[in-house]
N, C-alpha and C positions, 0 to 999 in steps of 0.2 A: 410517591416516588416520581420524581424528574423522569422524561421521557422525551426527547429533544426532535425525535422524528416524528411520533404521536400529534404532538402540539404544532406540526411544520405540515398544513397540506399543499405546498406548493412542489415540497419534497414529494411525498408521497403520488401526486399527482402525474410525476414525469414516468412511472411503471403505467399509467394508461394513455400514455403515449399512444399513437396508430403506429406508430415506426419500431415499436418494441416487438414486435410480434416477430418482424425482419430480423432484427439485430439476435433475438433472441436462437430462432431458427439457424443462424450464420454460428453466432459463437456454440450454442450445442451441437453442431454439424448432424442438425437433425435428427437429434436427441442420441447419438449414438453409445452416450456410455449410460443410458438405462437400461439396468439389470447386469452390468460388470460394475453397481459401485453404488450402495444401497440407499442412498443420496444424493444419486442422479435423477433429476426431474425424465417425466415418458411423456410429458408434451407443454405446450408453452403454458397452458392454467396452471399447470405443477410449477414452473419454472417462477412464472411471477409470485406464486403462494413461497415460494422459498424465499425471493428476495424482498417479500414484505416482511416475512417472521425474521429474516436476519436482521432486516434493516431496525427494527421493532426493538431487537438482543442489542445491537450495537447502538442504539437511540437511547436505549435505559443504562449501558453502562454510562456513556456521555453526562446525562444527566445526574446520574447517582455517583460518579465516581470522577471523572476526569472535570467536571465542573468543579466540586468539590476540591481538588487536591492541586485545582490551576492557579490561586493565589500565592500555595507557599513554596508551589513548585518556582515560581518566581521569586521567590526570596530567597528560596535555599540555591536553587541552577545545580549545573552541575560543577564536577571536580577532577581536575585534572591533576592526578597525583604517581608519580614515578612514570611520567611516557603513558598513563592508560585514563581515558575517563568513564568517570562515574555519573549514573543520570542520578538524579536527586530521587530522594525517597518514592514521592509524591509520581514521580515518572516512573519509578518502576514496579510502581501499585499499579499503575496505566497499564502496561506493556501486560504483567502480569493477568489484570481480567479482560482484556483481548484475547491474551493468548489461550487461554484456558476456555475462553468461549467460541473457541475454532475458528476466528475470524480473519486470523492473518493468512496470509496465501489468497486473499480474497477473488484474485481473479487467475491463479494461476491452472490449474490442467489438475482435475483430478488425480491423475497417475503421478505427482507429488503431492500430496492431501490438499492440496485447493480445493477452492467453492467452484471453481470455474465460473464468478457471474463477469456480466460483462461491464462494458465500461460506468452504463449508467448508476446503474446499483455503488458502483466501487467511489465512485464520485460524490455520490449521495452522503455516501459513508466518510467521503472527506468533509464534506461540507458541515456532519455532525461532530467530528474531532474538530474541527475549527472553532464552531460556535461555542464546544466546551473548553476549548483550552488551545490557541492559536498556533501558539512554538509546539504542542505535541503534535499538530495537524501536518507537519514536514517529518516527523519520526513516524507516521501512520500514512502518507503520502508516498514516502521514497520505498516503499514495497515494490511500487510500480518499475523498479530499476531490477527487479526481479523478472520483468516479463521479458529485458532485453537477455537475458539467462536462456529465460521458456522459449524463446525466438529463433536465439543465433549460435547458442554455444551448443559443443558438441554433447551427445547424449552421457558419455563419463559423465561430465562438467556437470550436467541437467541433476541427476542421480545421487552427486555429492551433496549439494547446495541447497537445490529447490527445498527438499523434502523439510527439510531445516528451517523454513520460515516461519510454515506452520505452527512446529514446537514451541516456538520462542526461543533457539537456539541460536540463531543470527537474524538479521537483520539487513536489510538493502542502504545501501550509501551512495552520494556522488563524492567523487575523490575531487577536489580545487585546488587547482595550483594557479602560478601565475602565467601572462605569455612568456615573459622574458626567460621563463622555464621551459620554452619549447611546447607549451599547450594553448593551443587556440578552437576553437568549439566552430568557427567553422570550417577549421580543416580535419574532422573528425573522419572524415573518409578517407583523407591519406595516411599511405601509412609512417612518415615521415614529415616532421614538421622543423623547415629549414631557418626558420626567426631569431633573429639574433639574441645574444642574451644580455646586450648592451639597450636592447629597448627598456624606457624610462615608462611603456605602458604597463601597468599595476591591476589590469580590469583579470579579475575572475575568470576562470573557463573550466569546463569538463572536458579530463582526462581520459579516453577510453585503452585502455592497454590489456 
């Protein structure tokens, strides 16, 4: 069996980082959800032993599965049929053994079934959706649109949503429209965006509403 993090030690090398030890202490705010949450690390050996064994789960599915189903997931794409689309078979084998190997919410806040790791590990894990399969590596990246959820939105909001990525229930998205639409990515801080809609600029941007 393929194993895409096993056979990667420059991956695996970035967990004996000197700086992880920091980062580590900072994201578990000093280990505080050990013993409210029965996979919660009680100190940083615990913490790196988790995100090698995860990294390990998510290394083997890469190679046994999303490598495998990345050819005809490009033949088949997906289908946009009645306003809704469909990922291709092959994508939602993908989603499917993710999902069910508890890996999505990877960086989000235990208190919605997150791993809580932090950015390195989450990264790592992009880097082995890449290597198996490029176009899934943006459907297993945009989770991270889930931390602006974890961040900024009110606790209702937090409660509805988060819990739900874990599932395989939803999924994180960036929404693109155009400027001439009134969206431009760097006026993402105001709350109004005054640009005409006679601009002949066509360039991409994220919409925050």
């Amino acid at each position: 069996m393929a194993n895409f993090y096993k056979d990667n030690q420059d991956l695996k090398f970035q967990l004996s980082h000197p700086m992880m030890k920091r980062i580590v202490e900072l994201k578990e705010n000093n280990f505080a959800d050990y013993g409210k949450y029965d996979y919660a690390p009680k100190d940083f050996a615990d913490t790196i032993d988790s995100y090698d064994r995860v990294m390990d789960i998510i290394g083997q599915i890469c190679g046994d599965i999303l490598a495998a189903n990345a050819e005809q997931v490009d033949i088949d794409g997906p289908v946009c049929k009645d306003g809704r689309v469909t990922y291709a078979e092959g994508t939602k084998k993908n989603q499917e053994a993710l999902t069910q190997a508890g890996v999505y919410g990877i960086a989000l806040p235990r208190k919605y079934n997150g791993l809580n790791f932090s950015m390195v590990p989450y990264v790592i894990a992009a880097e082995l959706t890449a290597r198996a399969d490029a176009g899934y590596a943006n459907i297993w990246g945009l989770q991270d649109c889930a931390e602006t959820i974890a961040e900024f939105a009110s606790e209702e909001i937090k409660a509805e949503f988060l819990p739900r990525i874990n599932k395989g229930e939803t999924c994180s998205m960036e929404v693109l429209t155009f400027r001439q639409l009134c969206s431009r990515l760097p006026g993402t801080r105001e709350s109004r965006c005054g640009c005409s809609t006679a601009s002949r600029d066509l360039s991409p941007t994220v919409t925050l509403t």
